[in-house]
C-alpha positions in Angstrom: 16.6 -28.3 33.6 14.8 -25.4 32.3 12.1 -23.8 33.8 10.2 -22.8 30.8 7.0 -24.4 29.7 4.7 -24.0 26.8 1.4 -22.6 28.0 -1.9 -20.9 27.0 -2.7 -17.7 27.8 -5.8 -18.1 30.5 -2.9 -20.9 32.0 0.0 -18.4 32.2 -2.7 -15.8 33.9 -3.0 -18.4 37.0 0.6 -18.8 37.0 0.9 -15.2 37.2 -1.6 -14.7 40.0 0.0 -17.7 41.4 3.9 -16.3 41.7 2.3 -12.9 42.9 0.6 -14.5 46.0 -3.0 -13.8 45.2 -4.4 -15.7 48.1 -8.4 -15.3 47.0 -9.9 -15.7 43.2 -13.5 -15.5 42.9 -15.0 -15.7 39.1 -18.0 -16.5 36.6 -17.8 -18.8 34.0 -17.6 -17.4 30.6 -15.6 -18.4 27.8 -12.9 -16.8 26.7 -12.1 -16.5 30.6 -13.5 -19.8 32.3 -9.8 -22.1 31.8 -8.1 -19.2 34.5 -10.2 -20.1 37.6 -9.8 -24.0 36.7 -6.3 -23.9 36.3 -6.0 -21.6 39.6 -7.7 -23.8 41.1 -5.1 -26.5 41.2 -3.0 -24.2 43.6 -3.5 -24.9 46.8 -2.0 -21.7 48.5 -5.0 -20.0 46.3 -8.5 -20.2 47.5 -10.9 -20.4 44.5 -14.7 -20.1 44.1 -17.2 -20.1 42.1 -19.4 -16.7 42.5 -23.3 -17.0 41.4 -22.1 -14.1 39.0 -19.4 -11.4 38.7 -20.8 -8.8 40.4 -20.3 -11.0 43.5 -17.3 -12.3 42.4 -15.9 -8.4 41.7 -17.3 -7.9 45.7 -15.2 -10.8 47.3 -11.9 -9.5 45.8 -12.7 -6.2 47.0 -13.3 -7.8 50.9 -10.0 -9.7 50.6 -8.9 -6.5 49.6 -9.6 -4.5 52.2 -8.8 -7.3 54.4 -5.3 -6.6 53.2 -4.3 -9.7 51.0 -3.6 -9.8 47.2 -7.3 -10.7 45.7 -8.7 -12.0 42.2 -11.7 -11.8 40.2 -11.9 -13.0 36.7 -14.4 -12.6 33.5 -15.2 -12.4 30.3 -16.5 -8.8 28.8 -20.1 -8.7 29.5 -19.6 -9.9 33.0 -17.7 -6.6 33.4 -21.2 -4.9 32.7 -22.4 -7.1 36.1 -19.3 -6.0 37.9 -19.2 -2.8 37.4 -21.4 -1.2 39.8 -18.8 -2.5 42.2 -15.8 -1.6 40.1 -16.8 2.5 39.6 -16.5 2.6 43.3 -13.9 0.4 44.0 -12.1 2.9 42.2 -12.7 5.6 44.4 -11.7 3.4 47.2 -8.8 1.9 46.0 -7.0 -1.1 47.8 -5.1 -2.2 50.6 -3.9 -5.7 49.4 -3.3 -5.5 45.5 -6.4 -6.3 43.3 -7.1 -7.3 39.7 -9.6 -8.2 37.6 -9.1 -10.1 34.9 -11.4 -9.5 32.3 -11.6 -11.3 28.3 -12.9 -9.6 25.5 -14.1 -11.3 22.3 -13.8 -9.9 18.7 -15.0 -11.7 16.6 -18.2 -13.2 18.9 -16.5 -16.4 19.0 -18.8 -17.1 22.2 -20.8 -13.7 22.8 -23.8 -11.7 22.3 -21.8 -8.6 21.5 -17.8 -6.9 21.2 -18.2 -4.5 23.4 -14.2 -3.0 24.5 -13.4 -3.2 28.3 -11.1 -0.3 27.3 -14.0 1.8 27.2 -15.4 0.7 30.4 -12.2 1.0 32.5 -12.0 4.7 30.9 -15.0 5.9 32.2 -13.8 4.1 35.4 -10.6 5.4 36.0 -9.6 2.0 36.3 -5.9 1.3 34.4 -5.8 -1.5 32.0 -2.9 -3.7 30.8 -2.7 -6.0 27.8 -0.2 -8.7 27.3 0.5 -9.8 23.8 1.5 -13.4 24.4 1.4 -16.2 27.4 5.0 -15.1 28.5 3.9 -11.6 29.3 0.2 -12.8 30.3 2.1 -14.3 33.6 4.3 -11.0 33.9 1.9 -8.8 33.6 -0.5 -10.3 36.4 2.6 -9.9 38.2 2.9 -6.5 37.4 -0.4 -5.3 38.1 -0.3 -6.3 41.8 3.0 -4.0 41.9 0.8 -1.2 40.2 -2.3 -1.7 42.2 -0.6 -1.5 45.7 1.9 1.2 44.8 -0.9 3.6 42.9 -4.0 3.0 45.2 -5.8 1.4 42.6 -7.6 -1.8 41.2 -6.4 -3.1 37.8 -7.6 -4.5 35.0 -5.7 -7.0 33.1 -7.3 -7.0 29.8 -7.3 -10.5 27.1 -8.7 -11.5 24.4 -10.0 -14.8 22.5 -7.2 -15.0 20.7 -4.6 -14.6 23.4 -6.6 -16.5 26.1 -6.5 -19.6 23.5 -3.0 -19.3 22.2 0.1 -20.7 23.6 3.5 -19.3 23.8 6.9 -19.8 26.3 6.1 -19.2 30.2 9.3 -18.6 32.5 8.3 -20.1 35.3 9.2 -18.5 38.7 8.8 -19.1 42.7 6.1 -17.7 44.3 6.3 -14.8 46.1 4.2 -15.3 49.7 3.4 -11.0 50.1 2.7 -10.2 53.8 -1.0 -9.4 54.9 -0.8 -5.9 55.5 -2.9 -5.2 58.4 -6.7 -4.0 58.3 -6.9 -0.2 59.8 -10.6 1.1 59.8 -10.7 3.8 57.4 -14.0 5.4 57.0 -12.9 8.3 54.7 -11.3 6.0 52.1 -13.8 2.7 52.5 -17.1 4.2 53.3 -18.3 6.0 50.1 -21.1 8.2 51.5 -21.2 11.6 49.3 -18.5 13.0 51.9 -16.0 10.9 51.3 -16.7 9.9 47.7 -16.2 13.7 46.4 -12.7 13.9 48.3 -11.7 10.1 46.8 -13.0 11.5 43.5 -10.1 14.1 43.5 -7.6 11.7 44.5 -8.5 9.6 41.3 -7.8 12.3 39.4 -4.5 12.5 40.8 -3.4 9.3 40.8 -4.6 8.5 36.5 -2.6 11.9 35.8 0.7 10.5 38.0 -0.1 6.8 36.6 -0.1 8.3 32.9 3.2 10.6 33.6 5.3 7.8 35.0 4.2 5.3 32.4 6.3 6.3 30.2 9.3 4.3 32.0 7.4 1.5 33.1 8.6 -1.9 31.8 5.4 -2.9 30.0 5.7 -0.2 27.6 8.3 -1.1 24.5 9.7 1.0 21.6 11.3 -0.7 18.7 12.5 1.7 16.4 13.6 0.1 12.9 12.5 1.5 9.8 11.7 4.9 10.3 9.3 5.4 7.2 6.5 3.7 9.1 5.6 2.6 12.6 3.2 1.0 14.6 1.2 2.2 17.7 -0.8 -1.4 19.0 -1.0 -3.3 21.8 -1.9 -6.7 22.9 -2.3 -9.9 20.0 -2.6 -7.3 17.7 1.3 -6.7 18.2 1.8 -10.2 16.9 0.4 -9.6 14.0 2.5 -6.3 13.4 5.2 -8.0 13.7 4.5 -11.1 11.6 3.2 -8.4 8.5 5.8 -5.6 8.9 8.9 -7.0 10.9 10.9 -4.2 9.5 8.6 -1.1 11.1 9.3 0.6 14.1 7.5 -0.4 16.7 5.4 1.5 19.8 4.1 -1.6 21.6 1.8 -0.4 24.7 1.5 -2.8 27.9 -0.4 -0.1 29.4 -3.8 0.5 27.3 -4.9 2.9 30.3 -3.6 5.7 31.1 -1.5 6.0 28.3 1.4 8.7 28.3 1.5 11.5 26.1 5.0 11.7 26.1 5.8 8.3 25.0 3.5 8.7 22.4 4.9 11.9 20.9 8.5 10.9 21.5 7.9 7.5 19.0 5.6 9.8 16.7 8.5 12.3 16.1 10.8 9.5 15.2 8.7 7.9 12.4 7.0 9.6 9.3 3.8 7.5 9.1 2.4 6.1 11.8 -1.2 3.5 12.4 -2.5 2.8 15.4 -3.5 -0.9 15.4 -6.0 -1.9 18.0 -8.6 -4.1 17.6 -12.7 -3.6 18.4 -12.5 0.5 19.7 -10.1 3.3 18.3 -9.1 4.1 22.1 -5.4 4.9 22.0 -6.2 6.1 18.7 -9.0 9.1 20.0 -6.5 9.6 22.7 -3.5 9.9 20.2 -6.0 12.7 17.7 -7.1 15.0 20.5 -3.3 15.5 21.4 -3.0 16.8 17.7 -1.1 13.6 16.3 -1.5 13.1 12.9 -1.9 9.1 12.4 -3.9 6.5 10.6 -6.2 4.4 12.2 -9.9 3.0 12.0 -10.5 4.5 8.3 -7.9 1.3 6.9 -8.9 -0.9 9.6 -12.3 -2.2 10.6 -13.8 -2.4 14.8 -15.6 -5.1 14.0 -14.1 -8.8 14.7 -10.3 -10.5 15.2 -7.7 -8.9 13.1 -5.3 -10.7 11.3 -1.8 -10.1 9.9 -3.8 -10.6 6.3 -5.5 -7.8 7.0 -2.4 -5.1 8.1 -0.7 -6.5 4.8 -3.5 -5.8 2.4 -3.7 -2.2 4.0 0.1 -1.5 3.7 0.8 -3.1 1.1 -2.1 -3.9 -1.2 -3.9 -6.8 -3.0 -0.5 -8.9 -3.6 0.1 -8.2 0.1 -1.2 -11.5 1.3 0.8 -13.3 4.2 -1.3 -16.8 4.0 -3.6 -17.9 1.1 -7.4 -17.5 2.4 -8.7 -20.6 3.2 -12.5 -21.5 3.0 -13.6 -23.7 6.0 -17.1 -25.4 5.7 -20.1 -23.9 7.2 -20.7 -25.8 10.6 -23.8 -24.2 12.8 -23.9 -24.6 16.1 -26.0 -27.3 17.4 -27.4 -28.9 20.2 -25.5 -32.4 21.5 -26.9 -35.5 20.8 -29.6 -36.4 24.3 -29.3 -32.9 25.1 -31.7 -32.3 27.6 -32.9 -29.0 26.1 -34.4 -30.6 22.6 -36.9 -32.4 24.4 -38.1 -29.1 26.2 -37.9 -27.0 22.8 -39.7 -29.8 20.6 -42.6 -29.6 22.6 -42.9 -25.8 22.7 -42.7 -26.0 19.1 -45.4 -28.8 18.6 -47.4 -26.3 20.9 -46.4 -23.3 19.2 -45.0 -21.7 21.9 -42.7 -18.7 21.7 -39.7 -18.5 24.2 -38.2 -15.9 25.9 -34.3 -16.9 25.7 -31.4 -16.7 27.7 -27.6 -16.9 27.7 -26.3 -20.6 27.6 -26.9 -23.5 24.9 -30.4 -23.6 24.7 -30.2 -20.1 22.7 -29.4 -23.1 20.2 -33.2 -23.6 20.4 -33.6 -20.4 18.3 -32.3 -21.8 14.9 -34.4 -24.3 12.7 -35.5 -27.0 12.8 -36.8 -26.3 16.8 -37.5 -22.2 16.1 -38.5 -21.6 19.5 -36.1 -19.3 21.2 -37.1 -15.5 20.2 -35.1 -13.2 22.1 -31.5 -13.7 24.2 -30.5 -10.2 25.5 -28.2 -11.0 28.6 -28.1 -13.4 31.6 -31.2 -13.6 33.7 -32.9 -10.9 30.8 -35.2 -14.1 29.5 -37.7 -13.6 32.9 -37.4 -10.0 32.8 -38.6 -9.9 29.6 -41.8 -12.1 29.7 -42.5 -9.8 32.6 -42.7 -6.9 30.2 -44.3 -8.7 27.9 -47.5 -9.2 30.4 -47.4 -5.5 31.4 -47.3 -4.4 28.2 -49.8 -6.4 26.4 -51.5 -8.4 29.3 -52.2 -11.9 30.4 -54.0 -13.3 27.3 -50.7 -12.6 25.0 -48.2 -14.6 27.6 -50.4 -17.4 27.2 -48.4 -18.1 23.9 -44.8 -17.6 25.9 -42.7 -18.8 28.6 -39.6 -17.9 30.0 -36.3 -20.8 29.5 -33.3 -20.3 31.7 -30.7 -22.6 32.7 -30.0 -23.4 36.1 -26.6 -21.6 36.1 -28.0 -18.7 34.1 -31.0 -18.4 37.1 -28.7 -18.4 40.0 -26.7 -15.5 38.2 -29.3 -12.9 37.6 -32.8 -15.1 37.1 -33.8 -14.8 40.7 -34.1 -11.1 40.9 -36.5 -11.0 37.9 -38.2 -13.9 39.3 -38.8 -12.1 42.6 -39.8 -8.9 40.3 -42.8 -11.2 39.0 -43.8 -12.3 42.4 -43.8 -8.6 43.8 -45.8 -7.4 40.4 -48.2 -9.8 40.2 -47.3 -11.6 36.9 -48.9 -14.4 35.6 -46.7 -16.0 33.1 -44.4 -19.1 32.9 -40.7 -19.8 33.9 -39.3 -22.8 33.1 -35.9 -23.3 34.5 -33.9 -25.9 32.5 -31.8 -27.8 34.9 -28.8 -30.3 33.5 -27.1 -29.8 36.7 -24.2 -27.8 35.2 -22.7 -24.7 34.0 -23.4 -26.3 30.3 -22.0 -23.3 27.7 -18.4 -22.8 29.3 -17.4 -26.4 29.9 -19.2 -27.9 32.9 -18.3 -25.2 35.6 -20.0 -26.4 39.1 -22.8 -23.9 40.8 -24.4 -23.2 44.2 -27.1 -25.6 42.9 -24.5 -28.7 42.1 -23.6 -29.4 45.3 -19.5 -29.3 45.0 -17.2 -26.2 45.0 -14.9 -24.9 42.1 -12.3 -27.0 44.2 -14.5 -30.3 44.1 -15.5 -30.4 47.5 -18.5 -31.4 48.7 -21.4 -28.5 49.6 -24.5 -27.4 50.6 -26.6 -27.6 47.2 -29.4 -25.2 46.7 -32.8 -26.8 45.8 -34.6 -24.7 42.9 -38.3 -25.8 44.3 -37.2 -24.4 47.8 -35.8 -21.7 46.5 -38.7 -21.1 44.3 -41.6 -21.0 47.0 -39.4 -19.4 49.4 -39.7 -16.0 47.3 -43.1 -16.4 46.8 -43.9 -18.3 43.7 -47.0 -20.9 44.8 -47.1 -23.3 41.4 -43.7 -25.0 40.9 -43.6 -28.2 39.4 -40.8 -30.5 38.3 -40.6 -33.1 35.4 -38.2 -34.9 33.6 -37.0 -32.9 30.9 -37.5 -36.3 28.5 -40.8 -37.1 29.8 -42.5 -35.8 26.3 -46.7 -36.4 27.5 -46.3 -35.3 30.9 -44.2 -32.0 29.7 -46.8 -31.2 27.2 -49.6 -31.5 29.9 -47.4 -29.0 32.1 -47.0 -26.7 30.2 -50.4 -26.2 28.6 -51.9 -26.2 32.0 -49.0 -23.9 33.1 -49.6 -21.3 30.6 -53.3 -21.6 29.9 -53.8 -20.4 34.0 -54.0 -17.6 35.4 -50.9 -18.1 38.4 -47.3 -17.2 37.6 -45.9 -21.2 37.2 -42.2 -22.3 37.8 -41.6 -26.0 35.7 -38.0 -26.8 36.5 -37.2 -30.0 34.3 -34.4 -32.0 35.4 -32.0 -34.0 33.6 -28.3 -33.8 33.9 -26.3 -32.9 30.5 -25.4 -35.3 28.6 -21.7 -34.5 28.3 -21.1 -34.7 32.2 -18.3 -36.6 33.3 -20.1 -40.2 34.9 -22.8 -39.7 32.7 -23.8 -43.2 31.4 -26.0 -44.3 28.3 -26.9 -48.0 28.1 -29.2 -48.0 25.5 -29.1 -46.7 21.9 -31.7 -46.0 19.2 -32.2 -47.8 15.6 -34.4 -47.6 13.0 -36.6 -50.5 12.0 -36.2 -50.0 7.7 -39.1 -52.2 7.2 -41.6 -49.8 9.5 -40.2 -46.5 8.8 -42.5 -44.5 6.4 -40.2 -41.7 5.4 -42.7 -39.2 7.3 -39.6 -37.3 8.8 -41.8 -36.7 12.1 -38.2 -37.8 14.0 -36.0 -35.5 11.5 -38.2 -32.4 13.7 -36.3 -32.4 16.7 -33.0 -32.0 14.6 -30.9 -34.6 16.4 -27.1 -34.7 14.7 -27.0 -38.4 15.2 -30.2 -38.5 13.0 -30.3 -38.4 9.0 -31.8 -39.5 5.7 -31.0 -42.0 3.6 -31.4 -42.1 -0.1 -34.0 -43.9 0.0 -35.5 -41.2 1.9 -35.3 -43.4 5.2 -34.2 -42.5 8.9 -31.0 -43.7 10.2 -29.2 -43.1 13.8 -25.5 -42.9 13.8 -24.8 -45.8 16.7 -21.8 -43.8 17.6 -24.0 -40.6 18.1 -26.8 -41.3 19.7 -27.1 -41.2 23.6 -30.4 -43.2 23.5 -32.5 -40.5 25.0 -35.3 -41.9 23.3 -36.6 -39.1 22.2 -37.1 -39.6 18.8 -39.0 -42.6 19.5 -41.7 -40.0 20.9 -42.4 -38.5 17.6 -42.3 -41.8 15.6 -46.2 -42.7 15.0 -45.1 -46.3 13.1 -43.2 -47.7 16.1 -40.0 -47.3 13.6 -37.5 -46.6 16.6 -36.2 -49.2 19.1 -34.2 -49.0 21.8 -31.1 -51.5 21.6 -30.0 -52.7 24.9 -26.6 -53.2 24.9 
């Protein structure tokens, strides 16, 4: 029987944490990284847990660490922004049981508010980084960086991308290694970063990236395929794959490690070819690396850092117009919209029937930004929607947030939202937050929270209640409605806005793609009442469209029977069926 299996990439990256004996994952939700935690999950040797966000969950792998077991913390790019005031120092610190963060960029925004390169960030850190190139190496790697982490002193990052975290390939499968907890001796000089020790740990960084980058020219990760000697390659990661699908007869420097990289390696393969690219996606890193040695190669003037590359796009460079691997095919435009009942089109159509800006967040509701509901006006980063009201009021007073609130999810609030709602309570603000609860980690798939009341393992827990929570800091005005409660809503939040109090209005209703959800009822149009006013067609419900003869109807196998739609109908043209 064989022990190979077909698996995607964020799967093969459990596996791999799995067969090294990781015994603690901790992790944020955020796509491309969110299916590693759920598959991990299913192991029982691994405990797994949600974190409220990734600086936390960078904090408990550095704990487990220092508690001497082999530790996890996983991510997509911008969570590595949270994490990082943790990760510069745990640098510094380095480990005593192995340590990795996992971290998923995403060229190409498939499911993000920008491409930043965790390359950069792990530069500046002095944090190495490998980057598989397919699921089979995806579980290896993991592997490998415990070996690296424990025998170098350092934390590693094991860097994905969209691509490779949604692709699958052939996974070896192997037995998992149960790694012995090394014991726990206190160490105040390597643990306690007060300037003392810090500026002697610095050094030893030093030390180790310079060691790291000399001996990395043997290490396993690293490949050199020399073929045709007339023009090579110098990539790493998916982008390998599409190297070798292009130009399967070039030679071939494939680097595991993106982080230190090693300057002998590099001018070994360089001597051996006469024209050489460097091939990396988003950031020329290896490439600025590869110059300032004095190595004279191609790079980011033929090929873009913006979005996904493609082996299209390496054949039109090397080869020209005729170059083409596939045919371009033209998909239809399909925005983004909100589900059918969502929760969050009953809150935006009555901020936009009030004319209400909103201070966005990350999660679906930034949906609420596009026409027809054109309420959303800003989305920076996760928990930036209160902070930014906040500035608002300071900047131009109370009188101009009369026209705005604040929308955050419940998710999104727990992550950062709290500490900006405690900045308003400490600085007097005045304005309104309204915390848009559907009882679920909505954008990435349904991911439980602290405020669900079950663990990333499904276990029953404590639940944190938002009202609590919210006088507990300080904040005297919270009020809570149903999210599809369209008068009572409207009254709220023209009260809430119109005084002079900082309000909280948390509106519950669960999302309507939750597993045990249940919809009864549906929604259908009366043709005989319906006056082709289009008053319904303003919440800009999917299930909803127009006839040719300019009437409403509800696609029975859309619609959710939220009723909404029967709020904005003045001619009583909507029933609800009762099945």
């Amino acid at each position: 029987m064989s022990n190979k299996v077909i698996m995607l990439g964020n799967e093969a990256i459990a596996r791999g944490a799995y067969e090294a004996g990781v015994k603690v994952s901790s992790a944020y939700p955020g796509t491309p990284s969110t299916e590693i935690s759920e598959y991990l999950a299913k192991y029982d040797e691994v405990y797994t847990e949600w974190a409220p966000n990734e600086k936390v969950a960078a904090e408990v792998a550095i704990g487990a660490s220092i508690a001497g077991v082999r530790s996890l913390a996983c991510m997509k790019h911008v969570g590595l922004n949270v994490a990082s005031d943790p990760l510069y120092t745990f640098a510094y610190t380095g480990v005593t049981g192995g340590s990795v963060l996992v971290v998923a960029d995403d060229p190409g925004l498939a499911s993000s508010q920008n491409e930043q390169d965790t390359r950069m960030i792990a530069r500046a850190a002095h944090v190495p980084v490998l980057e598989p190139s397919d699921s089979g190496e995806a579980k290896d790697f993991m592997k490998y960086a415990y070996e690296l982490s424990e025998k170098y002193d350092t934390p590693v990052i094991l860097r994905t991308t969209t691509k490779l975290a949604h692709s699958q390939s052939t996974v070896e499968l192997c037995d998992r290694v149960e790694v012995e907890d090394k014991a726990y001796e206190r160490n105040v000089a390597k643990y306690v970063m007060m300037p003392a020790s810090a500026i002697g740990r610095h050094l030893y960084v030093e030390d180790r990236e310079r060691r790291m980058a000399a001996d990395s020219a043997s290490f396993p990760v690293n490949k050199v395929e020399i073929n045709d000697k007339k023009l090579g390659f110098i990539t790493c990661g998916i982008a390998y794959q599409y190297v070798k699908e292009a130009c399967p007869d070039a030679s071939v420097l494939k680097l595991g490690l993106v982080n230190p990289i090693s300057r002998e390696l590099i001018a070994s393969f360089i001597e051996q070819v006469e024209t050489v690219y460097v091939f990396e996606e988003l950031e020329p890193v290896i490439e600025e690396q590869v110059r300032a040695w004095g190595f004279d190669v191609k790079g980011k003037e033929c090929f873009t850092r913006q979005g996904e590359y493609s082996a299209n796009m390496l054949k039109k460079v090397i080869y020209g117009e005729g170059g083409a691997v596939f045919a371009k095919q033209e998909t239809p435009n399909r925005p983004p919209i909100l589900c059918p009942g969502c929760p969050h089109r009953s809150v935006f159509s009555v901020l936009n029937k009030l004319k209400i800006h909103a201070s966005g967040d990350i999660g679906c509701y930034t949906l609420g930004a596009v026409a027809p509901l054109s309420v959303i006006d800003s989305t920076i980063c996760m928990g930036a929607s209160i902070s930014a009201l906040h500035g608002m009021e300071k900047a131009r007073g109370k009188e101009y947030v009369k026209n705005w609130v604040a929308v955050i999810g419940d998710s999104t609030f727990l992550h950062t939202g709290i500490n900006s709602l405690v900045n308003m309570v400490y600085n007097k603000a005045t304005g309104t937050v309204m915390i848009l609860d559907n009882r679920t980690t909505g954008m990435t798939g349904h991911q439980d929270h602290a405020a669900t009341g079950k663990t990333l393992k499904g276990e029953e827990t404590n639940a944190i209640d938002f009202p609590t929570l919210c006088r507990a800091i300080g904040v005297e005005n919270v009020i809570e409605v149903n999210a599809f409660d369209v008068k009572e809503l409207e009254r709220v939040i023209t009260e809430s806005v119109n005084s002079d109090t900082l309000t909280v209005i948390i509106t519950k209703s669960p999302c309507v793609l939750l597993k045990g959800q249940k919809f009864p009822n549906k929604c259908a149009v009366d043709p005989d009442k319906c006056r082709k006013c289009g008053m319904c067609m303003k919440i800009g419900c999917p299930a909803m469209t127009k006839g040719e003869d300019g009437k409403v109807k509800i696609d029975p196998t859309m619609c959710n029977g939220c009723g909404l739609c029967k709020n904005y109908c003045k001619f009583g043209a909507i029933e609800t069926v009762v099945k």
